[in-house]
C-alpha positions as CSV (number, residue, x, y, z in Angstrom):
1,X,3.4,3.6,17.0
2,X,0.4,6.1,16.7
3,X,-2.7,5.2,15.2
4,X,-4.3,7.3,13.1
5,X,-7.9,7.2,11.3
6,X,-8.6,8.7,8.0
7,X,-12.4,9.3,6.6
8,X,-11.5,9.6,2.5
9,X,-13.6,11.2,0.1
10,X,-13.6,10.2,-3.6
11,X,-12.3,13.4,-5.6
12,X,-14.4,13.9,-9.2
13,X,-11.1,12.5,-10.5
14,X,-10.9,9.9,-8.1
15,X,-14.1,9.0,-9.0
16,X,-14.1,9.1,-12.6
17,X,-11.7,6.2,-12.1
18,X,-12.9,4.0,-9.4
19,X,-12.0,0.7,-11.3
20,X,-8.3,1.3,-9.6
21,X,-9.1,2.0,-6.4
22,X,-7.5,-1.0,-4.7
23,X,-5.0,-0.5,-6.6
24,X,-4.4,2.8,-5.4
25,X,-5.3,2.0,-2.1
26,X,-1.8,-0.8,-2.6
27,X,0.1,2.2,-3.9
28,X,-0.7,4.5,-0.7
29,X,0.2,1.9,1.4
30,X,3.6,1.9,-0.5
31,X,3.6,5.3,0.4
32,X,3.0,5.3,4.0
33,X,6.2,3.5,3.8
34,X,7.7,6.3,3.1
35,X,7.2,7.8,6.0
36,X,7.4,5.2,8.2
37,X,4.0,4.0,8.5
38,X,1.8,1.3,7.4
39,X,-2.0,1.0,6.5
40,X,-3.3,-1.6,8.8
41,X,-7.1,-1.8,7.4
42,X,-9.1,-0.1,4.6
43,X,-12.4,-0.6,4.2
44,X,-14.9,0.7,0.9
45,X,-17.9,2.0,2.3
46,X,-21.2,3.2,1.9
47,X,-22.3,6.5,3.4
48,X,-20.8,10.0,3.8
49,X,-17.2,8.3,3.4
50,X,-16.1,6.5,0.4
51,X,-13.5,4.5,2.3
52,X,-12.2,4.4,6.0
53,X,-8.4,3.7,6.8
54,X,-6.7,2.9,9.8
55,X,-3.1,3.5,9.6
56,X,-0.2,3.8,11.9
57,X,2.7,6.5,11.3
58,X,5.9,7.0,13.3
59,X,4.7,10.3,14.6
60,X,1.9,13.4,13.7
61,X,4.5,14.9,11.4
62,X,5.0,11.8,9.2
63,X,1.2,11.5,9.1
64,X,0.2,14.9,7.7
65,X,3.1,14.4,5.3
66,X,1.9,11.5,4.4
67,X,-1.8,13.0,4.3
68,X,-0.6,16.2,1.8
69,X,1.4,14.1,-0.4
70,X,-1.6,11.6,-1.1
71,X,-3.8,14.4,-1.3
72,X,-1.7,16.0,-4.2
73,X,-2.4,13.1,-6.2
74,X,-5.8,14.6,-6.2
75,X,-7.9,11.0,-6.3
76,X,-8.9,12.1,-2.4
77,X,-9.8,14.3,0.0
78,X,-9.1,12.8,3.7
79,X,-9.9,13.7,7.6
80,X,-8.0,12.5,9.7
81,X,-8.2,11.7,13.8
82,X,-5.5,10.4,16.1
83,X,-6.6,7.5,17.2
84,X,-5.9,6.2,21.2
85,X,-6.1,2.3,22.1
86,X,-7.0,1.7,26.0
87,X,-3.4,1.5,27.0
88,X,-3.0,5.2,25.5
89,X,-6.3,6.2,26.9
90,X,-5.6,4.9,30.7
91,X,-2.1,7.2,30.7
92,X,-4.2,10.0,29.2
93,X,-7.2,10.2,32.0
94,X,-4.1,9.4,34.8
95,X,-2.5,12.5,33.5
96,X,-6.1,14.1,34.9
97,X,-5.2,13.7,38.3
């Protein structure tokens, strides 16, 4: 399954009620569900990026559906990268010729 990496950004509301972020965080997870995905690791951070996630979604579709329905909730803003494991990456560069 695709893996997919997501830089998130605290929203003022998101914020203004940081004392539930891991339980959000529990409820997104739920919600990659929904599309077929799972989270496989969050972290909290420090620096430009409030948290870091490393998810997996059935395809790129499921994954910006997943990404615009969190982002509705309006807690977070999130960038998000594809993510290719060595595997992935050795078919890739053979495709190069």
């Amino acid at each position: 399954m695709p893996t997919y990496i997501s830089l998130v950004s605290w929203t003022e509301q998101g914020l203004g009620s940081f004392k539930e972020s891991v339980d959000r965080a529990e409820a997104a997870n739920a919600l990659t569900a929904k599309f077929g995905g799972r989270m496989k690791d969050i972290y909290w951070t420090l620096g430009p990026y409030d948290i870091v996630v490393v998810s997996e979604a059935p395809d790129d579709e499921s994954a910006t559906a997943f990404a615009l329905e969190l982002g509705a909730l309006g807690n977070v803003r999130t960038t998000t990268m594809r993510a290719f494991d060595s595997g992935e990456m050795r078919a890739i560069v053979a495709k190069t010729g």
